[in-house]
C-alpha positions as semicolon CSV with decimal commas, in nm:
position;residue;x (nm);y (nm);z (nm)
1;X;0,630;-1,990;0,448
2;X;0,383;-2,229;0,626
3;X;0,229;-1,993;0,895
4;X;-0,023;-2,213;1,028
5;X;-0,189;-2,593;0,991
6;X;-0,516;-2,483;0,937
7;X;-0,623;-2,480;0,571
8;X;-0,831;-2,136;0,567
9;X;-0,763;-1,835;0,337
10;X;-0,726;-1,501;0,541
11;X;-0,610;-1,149;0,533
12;X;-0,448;-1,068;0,811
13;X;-0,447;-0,661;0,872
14;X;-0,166;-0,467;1,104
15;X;-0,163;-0,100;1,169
16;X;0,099;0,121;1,249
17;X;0,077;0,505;1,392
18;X;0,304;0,775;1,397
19;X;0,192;1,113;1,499
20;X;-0,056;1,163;1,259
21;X;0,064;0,928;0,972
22;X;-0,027;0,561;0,985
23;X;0,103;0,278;0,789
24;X;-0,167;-0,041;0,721
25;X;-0,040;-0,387;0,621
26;X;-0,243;-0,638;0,485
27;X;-0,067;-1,057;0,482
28;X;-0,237;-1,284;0,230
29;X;-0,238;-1,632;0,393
30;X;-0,363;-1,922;0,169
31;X;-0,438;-2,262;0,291
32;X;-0,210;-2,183;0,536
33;X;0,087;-2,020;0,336
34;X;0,164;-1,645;0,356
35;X;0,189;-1,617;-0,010
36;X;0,216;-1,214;-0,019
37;X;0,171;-0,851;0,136
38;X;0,058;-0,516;0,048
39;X;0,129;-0,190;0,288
40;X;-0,062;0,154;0,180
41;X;-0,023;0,500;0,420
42;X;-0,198;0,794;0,469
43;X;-0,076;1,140;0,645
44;X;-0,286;1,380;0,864
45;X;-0,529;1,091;1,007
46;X;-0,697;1,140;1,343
47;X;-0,917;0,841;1,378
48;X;-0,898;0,589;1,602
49;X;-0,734;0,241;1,474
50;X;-1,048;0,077;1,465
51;X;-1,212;0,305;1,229
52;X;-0,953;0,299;1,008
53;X;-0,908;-0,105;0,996
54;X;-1,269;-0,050;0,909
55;X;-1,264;0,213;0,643
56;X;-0,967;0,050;0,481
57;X;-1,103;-0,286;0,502
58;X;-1,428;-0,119;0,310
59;X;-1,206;0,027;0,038
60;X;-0,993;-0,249;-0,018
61;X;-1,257;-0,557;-0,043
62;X;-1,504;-0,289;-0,218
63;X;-1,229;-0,274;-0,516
64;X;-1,307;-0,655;-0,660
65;X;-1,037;-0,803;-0,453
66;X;-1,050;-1,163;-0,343
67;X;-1,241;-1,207;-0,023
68;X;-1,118;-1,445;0,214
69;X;-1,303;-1,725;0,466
70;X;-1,173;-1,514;0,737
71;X;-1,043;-1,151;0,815
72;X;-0,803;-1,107;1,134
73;X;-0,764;-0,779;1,265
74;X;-0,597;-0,666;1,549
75;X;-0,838;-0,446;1,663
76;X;-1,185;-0,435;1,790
77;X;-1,426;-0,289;1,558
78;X;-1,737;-0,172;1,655
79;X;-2,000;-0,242;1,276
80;X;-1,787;-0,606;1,250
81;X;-2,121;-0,780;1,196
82;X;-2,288;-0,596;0,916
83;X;-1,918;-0,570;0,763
84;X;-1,897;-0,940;0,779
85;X;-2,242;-0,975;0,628
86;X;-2,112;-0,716;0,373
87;X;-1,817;-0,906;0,289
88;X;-2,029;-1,280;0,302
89;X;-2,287;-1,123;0,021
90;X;-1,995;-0,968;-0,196
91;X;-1,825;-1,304;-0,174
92;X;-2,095;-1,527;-0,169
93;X;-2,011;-1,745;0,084
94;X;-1,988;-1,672;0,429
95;X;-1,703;-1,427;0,565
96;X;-1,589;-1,425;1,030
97;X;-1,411;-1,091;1,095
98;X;-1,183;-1,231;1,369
99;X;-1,020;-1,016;1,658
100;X;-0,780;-1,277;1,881
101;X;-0,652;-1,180;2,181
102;X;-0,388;-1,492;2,190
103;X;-0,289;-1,764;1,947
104;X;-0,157;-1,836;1,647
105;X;-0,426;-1,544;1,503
106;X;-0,310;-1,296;1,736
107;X;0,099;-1,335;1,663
108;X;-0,018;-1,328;1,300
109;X;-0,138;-0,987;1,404
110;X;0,162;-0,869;1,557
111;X;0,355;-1,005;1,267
112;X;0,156;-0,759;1,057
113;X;0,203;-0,505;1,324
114;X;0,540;-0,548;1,250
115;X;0,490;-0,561;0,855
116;X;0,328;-0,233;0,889
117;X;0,625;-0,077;1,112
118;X;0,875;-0,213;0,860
119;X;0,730;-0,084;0,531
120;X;0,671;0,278;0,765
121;X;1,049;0,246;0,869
122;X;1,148;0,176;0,494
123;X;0,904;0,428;0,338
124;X;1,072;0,721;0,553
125;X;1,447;0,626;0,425
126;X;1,351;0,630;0,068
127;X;1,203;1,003;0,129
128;X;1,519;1,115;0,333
129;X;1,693;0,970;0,006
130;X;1,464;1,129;-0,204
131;X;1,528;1,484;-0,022
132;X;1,906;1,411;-0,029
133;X;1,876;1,348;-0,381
134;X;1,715;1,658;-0,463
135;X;1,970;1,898;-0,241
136;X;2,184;1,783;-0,499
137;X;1,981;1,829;-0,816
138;X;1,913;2,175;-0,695
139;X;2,317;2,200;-0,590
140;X;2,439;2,110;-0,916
141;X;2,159;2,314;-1,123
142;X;2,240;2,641;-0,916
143;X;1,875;2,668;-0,850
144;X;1,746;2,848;-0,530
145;X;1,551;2,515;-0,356
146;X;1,502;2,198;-0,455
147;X;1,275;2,095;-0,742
148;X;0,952;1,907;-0,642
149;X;0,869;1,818;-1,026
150;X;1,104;1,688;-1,278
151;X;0,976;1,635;-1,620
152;X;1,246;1,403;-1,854
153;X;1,163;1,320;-2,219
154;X;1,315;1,092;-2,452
155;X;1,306;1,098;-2,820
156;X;1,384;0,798;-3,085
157;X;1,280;0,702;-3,397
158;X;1,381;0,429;-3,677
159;X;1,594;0,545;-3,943
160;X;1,431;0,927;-3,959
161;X;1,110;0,786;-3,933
162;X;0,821;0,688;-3,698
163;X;0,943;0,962;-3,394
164;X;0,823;0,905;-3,075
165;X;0,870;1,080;-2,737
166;X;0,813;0,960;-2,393
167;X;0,828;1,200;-2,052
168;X;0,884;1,033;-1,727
169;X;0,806;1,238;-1,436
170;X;0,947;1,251;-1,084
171;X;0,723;1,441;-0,801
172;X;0,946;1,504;-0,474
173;X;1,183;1,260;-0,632
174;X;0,974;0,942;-0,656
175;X;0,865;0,810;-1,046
176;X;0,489;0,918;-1,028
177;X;0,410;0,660;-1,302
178;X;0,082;0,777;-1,322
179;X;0,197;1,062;-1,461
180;X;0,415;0,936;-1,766
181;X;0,339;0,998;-2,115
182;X;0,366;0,889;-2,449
183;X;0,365;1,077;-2,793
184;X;0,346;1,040;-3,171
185;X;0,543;1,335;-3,303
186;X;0,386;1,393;-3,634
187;X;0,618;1,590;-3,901
């Protein structure tokens, strides 16, 4: 979707907070398209919103990522210059950190406000399905509470030959795919 007319790549950051859990969503906007999105949360935070704009903006850009001409946050942050000089050198080119109070910039803000709010809303159903899911497990099993790691293998091989096993495992119900495993069985 065309967002805007202006031809400038940005990353447009929201933030949403509940109780102590906050949701951060990040739009990609290039040349003037919002070509993508990426949410991440985090439980048991306490700071404020602008230092955590600021840390995550610090972990994400200090990964490799592309660096945009501009980075809109809704937020006021307090070290925006020397992270804008950070981000300039990393990128080699010059980098604003922009905070709008009103604009196009500012409801692209609040549209990532709302991004965040969305993927917090959506996040929370799949763990209430994730605990339903589980009720049942332990249910069906006869066990005494719910399992918070399931382990599953599978075995094949061609003809007799060449066996090989692979174990997915679930954590609180969700694939942890970092976590899965892969294995020669030798005779």
């Amino acid at each position: 979707h065309i967002v805007q007319d202006e031809f400038v790549d940005q990353d447009v950051w929201g933030i949403y907070r509940e109780a102590d859990a906050i949701e951060v969503a990040v739009m990609f906007i290039r040349a003037g398209k919002l070509v993508g999105r990426r949410a991440f949360n985090q439980k048991d935070q306490e700071l404020p919103d602008p230092q955590v704009i600021a840390e995550y903006l610090q972990q994400y850009y200090a990964t490799g990522t592309f660096i945009p001409d501009e980075v809109v946050v809704g937020v006021e942050l307090e070290d925006s210059e020397p992270l804008a000089e950070w981000l300039g050198t990393a990128r080699g080119k010059r980098v604003k950190i922009v905070e709008p109070r009103r604009g196009v910039r500012a409801k692209l803000v609040e549209l990532a406000d709302r991004n965040a709010a969305a993927s917090a809303q959506s996040r929370r159903g799949k763990n209430a399905d994730a605990e339903e899911l589980l009720a049942k497990v332990a249910k069906r099993l006869e066990l005494p509470r719910s399992p918070r790691r399931i382990e599953c293998f599978d075995i094949a091989h061609i003809q007799g030959t060449d066996t090989v096993a692979a174990m997915v495992t679930f954590v609180d119900g969700v694939p942890a795919r970092g976590l899965y495993r892969k294995f020669k069985v030798r005779e």
